[in-house]
N, C-alpha and C positions, 0 to 999 in steps of 0.2 A: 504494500500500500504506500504511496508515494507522500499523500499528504493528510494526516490527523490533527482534528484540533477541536476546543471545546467554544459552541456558539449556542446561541439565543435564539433558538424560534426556529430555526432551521438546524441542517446535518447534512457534515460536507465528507464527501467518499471522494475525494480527488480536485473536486471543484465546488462550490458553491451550488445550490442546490434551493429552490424556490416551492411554492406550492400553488400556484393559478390555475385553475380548473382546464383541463384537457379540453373542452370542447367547448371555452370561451374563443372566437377568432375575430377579431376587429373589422369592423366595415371595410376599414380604407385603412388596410394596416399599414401602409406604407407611407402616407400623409405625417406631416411633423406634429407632435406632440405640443403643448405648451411647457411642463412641465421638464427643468431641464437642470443637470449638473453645472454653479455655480465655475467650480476646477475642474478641469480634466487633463491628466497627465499619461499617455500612454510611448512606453517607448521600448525597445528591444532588450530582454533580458542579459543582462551580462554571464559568459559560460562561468558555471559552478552556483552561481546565485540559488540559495534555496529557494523552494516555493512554499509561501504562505498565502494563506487566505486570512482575512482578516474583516470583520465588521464594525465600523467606525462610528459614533453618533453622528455623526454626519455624511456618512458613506460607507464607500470599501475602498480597504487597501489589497491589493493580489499582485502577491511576486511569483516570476515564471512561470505563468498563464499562459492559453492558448487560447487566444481569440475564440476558439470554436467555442471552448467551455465558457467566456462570455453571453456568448449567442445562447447557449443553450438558458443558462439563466437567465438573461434577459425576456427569454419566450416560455419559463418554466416547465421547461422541458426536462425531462429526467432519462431518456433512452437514442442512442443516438438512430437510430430508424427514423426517427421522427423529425429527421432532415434532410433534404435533399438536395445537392448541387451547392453543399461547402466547397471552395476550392482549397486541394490542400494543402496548403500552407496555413489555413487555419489550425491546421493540427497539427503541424510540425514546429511551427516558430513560435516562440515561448515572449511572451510581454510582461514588464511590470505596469499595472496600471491602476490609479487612484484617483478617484472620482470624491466629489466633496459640495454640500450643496451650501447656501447661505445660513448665517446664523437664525434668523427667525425660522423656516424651515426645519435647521436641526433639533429646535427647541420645543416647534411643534412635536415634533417624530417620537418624542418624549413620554411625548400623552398617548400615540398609537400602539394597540399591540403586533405585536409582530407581524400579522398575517394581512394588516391595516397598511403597516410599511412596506411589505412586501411589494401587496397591492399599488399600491402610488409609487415604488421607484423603481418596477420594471421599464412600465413605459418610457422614465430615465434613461436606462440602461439603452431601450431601444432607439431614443434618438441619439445616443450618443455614438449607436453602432452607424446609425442614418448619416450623422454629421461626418464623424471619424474614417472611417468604410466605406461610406455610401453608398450602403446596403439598401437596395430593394428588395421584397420579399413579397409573397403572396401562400394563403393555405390552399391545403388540396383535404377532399376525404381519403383515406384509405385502410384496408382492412389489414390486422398485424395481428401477429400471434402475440396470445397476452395471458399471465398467471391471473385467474380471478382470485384476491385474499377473499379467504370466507374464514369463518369461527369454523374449528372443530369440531367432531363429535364431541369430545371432552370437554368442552366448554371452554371459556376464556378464563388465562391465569393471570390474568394479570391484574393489578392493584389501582383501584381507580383513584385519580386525583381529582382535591378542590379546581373548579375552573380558573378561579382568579391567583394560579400560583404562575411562574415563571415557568416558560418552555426552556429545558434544558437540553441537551443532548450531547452525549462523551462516545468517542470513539474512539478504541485502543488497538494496536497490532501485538506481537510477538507469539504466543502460541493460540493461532489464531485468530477469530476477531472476535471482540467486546464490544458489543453496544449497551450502555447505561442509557436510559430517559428519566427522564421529570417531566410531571403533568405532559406528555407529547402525544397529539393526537394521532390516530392513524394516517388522516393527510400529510404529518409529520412524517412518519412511517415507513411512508411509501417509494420515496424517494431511494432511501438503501435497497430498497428489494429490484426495483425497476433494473431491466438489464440483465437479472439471473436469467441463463440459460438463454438469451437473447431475446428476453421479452419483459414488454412492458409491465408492469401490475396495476391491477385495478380495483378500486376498494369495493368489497362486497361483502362487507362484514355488518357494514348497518348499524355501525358503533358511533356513527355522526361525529359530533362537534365532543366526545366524552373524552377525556385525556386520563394516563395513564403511566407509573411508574414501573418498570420492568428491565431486566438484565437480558438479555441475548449475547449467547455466545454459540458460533459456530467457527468452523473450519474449512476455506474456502479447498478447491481442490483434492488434492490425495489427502489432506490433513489427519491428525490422527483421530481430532474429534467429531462432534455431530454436523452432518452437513448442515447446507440452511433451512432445506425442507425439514430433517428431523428437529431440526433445534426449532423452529416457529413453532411446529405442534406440541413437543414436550414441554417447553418453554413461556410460552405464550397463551397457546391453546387456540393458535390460527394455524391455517393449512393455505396452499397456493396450489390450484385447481388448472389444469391449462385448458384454455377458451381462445374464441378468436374475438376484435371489436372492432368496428368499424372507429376512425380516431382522427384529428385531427395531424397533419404530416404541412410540417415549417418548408417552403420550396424557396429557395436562395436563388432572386434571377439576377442578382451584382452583386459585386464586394468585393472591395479595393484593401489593400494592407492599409493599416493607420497611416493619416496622413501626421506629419513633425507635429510637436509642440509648439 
């Protein structure tokens, strides 16, 4: 695992990681935003530079990034299927870049919770890809193989939390992977699972807006311990069912490298 770290409201597996509903897709997606980054700083990683991800009161900071994992956050995307016609060198050449909005702004962001700020600084993200890239884009339907999460027979283990506590989320490597939550919704959830076995997941547990404290631990690969499937169901007391769903698919018809500072 390349990048761990402990954030608020969201859970970053490598990149930054959002939660905007799959089958929200904008009129005029490609039309400028109002709402816009204050700073923006994007410029070529220097070789060796670790990568962080980091969330700022006022933004994010991300060292040795890939544009693509940009994109994907800014569209809350969680599976890379669910884009078409990156060119690549979005995914090869690595960016430090930090984005930073006005004071009154960040002071608002204050009073939102998480999934309130989420909501109001994708569309940031997206014009800044607009501006920076000069990204055009448009959605398509298409149908993808997908795990439906459902409860298990055994029911759910896991320990429900007050709503009004903090979203946490800890993600740990060495023998194997650890995931800790606090109060973290399944929308929360969803985002690590997305991508097993090359599909998306989709919640069908029907657990809504309920949040919940729980330890996950599996073993990606040959590991010694539970896979992910066994560990959700022993663990949790969710299973991942595979289904097909029609989805919304991100189609890239431009996009230029960052232009300078």
């Amino acid at each position: 695992m390349r990048i761990t770290r402990i954030v608020v409201g969201m859970i970053a597996v490598g990149f930054a990681l959002s939660s905007v509903p799959q089958e929200q897709t904008p009129e005029n997606p490609s039309a400028k935003v109002n709402a816009a980054y204050e700073v923006v700083s994007i410029k070529p990683s220097k070789p060796g530079t670790p990568g962080t991800l980091e969330t700022l009161p006022n933004g994010f900071r991300d060292t040795d990034r890939t544009i693509g994992n940009l994109v994907r956050n800014a569209f809350g995307i969680f599976y890379d299927k669910q884009v078409i016609g990156m060119p690549p060198w979005t995914e090869s050449e690595s960016y430090d870049i930090e984005a930073k909005v006005d004071a009154d702004t960040a002071n608002r962001w204050q009073r939102l919770t998480s999934r309130e700020r989420r909501k109001e600084e994708q569309p940031m993200m997206q014009a800044l890809l607009i501006d920076r890239c000069k990204l055009k884009f448009h959605f398509e339907r298409k149908e993808l193989p997908v795990y439906d999460l459902v409860i298990a027979n055994s029911g759910s283990k896991m320990k429900e939390a007050p709503q009004d506590e903090v979203e946490i989320a800890g993600m740990a490597g060495g023998d194997g992977v650890t995931l800790t939550g606090h109060a973290l919704s399944i929308e929360n959830l969803i985002p690590t699972l997305s991508g097993t076995d090359g599909r998306l997941v989709m919640d069908k547990t029907g657990l809504g807006n309920k949040r919940f404290d729980f330890t996950l631990h599996w073993s990606p690969g040959a590991g010694s311990g539970p896979s992910l499937f066994t560990a959700l169901e022993e663990q949790l007391g969710l299973k991942l069912v595979p289904s097909k769903e029609t989805v919304n698919v991100l189609v890239i018809d431009q996009m230029e490298r960052p232009s300078p500072n």
